[in-house]
N, C-alpha and C positions, 0 to 999 in steps of 0.2 A: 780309357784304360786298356781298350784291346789292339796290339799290336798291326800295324799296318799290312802285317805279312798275313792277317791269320785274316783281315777286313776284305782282302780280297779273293778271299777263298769262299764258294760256295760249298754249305752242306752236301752231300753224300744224298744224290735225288733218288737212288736206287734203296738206300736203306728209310729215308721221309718216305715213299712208297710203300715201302715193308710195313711201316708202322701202320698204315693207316690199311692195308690190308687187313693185318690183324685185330684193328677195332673193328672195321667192318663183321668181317668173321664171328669177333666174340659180339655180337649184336642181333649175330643168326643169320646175315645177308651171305648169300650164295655166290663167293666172287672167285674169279676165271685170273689168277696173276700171273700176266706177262712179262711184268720188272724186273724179274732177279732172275739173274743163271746158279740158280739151282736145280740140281735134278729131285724130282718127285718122288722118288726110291727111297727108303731108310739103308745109312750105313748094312754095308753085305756084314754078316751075325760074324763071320769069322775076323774079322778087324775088330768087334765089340770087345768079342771073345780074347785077343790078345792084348786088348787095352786094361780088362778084367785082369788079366794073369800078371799083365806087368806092375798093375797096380797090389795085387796081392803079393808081389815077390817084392817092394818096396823101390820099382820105379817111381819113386815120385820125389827124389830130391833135383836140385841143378845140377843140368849138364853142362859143358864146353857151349858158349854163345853160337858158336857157327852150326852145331847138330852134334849128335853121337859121332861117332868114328862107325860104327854098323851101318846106319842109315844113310851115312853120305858115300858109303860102299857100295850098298845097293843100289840108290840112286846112279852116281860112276857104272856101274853094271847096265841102269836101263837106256841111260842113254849109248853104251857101247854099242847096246843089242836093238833099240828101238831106233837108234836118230844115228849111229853110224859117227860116234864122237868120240875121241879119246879126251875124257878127264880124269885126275887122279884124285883123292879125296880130297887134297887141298885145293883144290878147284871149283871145290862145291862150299854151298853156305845151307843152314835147313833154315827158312824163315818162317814169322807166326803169320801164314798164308804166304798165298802170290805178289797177294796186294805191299803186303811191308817188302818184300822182296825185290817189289817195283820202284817202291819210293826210297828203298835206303839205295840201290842202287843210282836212282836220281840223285841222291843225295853228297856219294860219292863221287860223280862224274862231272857235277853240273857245278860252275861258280855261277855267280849275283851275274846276270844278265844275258850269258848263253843261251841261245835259242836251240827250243827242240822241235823236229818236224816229228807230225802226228798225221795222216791219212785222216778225214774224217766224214763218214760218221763213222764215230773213236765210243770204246767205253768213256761213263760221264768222269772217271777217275783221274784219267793221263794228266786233263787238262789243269784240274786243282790242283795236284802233287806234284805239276809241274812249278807250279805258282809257288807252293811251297816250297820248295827247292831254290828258289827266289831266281828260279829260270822263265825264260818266254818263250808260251807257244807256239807254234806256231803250225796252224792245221791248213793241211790240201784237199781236197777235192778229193774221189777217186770216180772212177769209169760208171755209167750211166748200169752196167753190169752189177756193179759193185769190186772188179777188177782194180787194183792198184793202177795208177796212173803213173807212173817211173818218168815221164818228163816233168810233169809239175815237180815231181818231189826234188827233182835233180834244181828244178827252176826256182825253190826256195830254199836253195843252199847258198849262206851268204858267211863272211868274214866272222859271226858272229855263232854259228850253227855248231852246236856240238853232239849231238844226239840225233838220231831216228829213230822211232819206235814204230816194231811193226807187229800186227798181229793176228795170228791165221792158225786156223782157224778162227772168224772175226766175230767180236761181240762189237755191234748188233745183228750187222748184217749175216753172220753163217758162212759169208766167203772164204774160201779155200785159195789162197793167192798160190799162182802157176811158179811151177819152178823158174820160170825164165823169168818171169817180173822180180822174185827173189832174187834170181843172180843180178838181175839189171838194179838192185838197191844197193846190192852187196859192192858191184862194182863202183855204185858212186860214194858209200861210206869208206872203202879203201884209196878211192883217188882223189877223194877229199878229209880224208886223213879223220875219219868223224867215229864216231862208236855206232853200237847198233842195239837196240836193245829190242829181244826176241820173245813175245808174250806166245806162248803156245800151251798157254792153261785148257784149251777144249779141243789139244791136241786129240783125244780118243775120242771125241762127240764128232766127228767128219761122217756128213750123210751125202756127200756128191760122188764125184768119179774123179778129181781132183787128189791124189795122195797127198798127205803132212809131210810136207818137209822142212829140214831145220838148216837157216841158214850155215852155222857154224859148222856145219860140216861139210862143205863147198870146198876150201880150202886154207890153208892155217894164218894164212893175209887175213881174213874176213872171223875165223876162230878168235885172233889174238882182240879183236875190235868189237866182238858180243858179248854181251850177257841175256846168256839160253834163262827164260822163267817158266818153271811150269809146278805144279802143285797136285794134292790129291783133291782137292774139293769139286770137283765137276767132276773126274772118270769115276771116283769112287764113292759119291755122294757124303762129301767128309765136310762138309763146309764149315759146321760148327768145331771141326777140330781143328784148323788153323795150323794146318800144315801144307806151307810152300817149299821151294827151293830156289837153287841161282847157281848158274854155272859159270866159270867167265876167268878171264886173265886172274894170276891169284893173286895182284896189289889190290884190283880190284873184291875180290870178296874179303881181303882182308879187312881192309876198309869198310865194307857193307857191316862184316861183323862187329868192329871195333864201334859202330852205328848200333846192332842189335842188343850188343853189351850195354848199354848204356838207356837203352829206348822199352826193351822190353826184356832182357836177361838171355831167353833162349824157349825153344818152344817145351811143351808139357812135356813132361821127358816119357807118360806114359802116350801118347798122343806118339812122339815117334818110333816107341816100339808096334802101335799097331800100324804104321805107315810101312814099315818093315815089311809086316803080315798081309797088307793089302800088294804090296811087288811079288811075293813070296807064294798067293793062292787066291788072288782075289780076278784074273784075267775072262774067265769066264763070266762074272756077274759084272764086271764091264761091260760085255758085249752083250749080253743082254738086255740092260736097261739101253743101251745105244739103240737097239733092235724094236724095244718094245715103246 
């Protein structure tokens, strides 16, 4: 009875792990979990505090599938000032996290058989959501460093390749990919006409000497062919809030959204007024819990 597409997807090994933490836990057992990128910090009080305010002023019906018009301003704002990007609001999408942001954008880009290149070791995610997508993986190697390897990636671009996902800061490994191996991706998803999709969720967790930087703002060649992902769930310890984003060509978020409409409506609408409040006064308890 269960669809072939769904037979060959594995569970979510990161959340089977979760589970079996928390039995351990509620058992009394003293356990050390390394499985989930979560930060160990509770939500900073003043994101509490405007999800409390927005909830008492009667945020809580649906919004517009793609985000508020507020929040997708503010976002267009950080990346002006953080990642050196011009987007205008319709540019942006607010998704329920990074993760839905990844796969409706797969969802959009990818038909029944298109191959997508993945660097690996990948988070365990890419690889299912690719499948569901009813696209083919297809993972590379990277550098014995954990360095992106830019010939392999080039060397598994075939007639068939429509996508590269890249992601850097990297879950698992923590590597900060070098500007130049960036531009050296950027240049082969422009002259092989491919898209690029840009995971930078732990953009603010960088502990090397390596700076974040964001493909898409390289030049407007390599702009029109990304979709920038990044979310509040790791800088701001929000994970149970379920709030992501997606920047990118605006057929493409249209699309995405015309996906969210449908898949999950739109994120809590008090959830993005304190998304708002965490751009707005939360930069210090960023850097804090980064520090501590």
């Amino acid at each position: 009875m269960i669809s072939e597409r769904v037979k060959q997807v594995a569970p979510s090994q990161t959340l089977e792990l979760n589970k079996k933490v928390a039995e351990g836990r509620a058992e009394g057992r003293n356990i050390i979990a390394l499985n989930s990128g979560e930060p160990d910090f509770n939500t900073p009080a003043p994101i509490i505090e405007a999800a409390h305010r927005a909830m008492l002023d009667g945020k809580t019906k649906y919004t517009e599938a793609r985000g508020t018009l507020a929040l997708r301003e503010a976002i267009a704002s950080k990346f002006k000032n953080d990642n050196r990007i011009a987007y205008g609001s319709d540019d942006i999408i607010v998704t329920t996290g990074a993760k839905f942001a990844l796969f409706a954008g797969l969802l959009a880009l990818c038909n029944p058989g298109d191959e997508v290149i993945v660097p690996k070791p990948c988070w365990v995610s890419y690889v299912e959501m690719i499948r569901l997508a009813d696209a083919v993986p297809v993972t590379v190697p990277v550098h014995s460093d954990w360095s992106l390897d830019t010939d392999a990636i080039e060397a598994a671009v075939t007639a068939k390749t429509r996508v590269i996902i890249i992601n850097s800061p990297n879950n698992p490994t923590g590597a900060v990919y070098s500007e130049e191996s960036l531009r050296r991706v950027a240049d082969i998803v422009v002259h092989h006409n491919l898209f690029l999709i840009s995971d930078e969720v732990y953009e603010k967790l960088n502990y090397g000497d390596k700076p974040h930087v964001s493909p898409a703002a390289f030049s407007e060649d390599i702009k029109k062919r990304t979709l920038t992902i990044n979310g509040f769930s790791k800088a701001y310890a929000m994970t149970g809030w379920r709030v992501g984003y997606a920047a990118g060509p605006r057929d493409v978020i249209r699309s995405m959204s015309t996906i969210q409409s449908h898949a999950t409506s739109n994120v809590a609408t008090f959830s993005q007024c304190a998304a708002i409040e965490a751009f707005r006064s939360c930069d210090a308890h960023v850097e804090y819990m980064r520090k501590t």
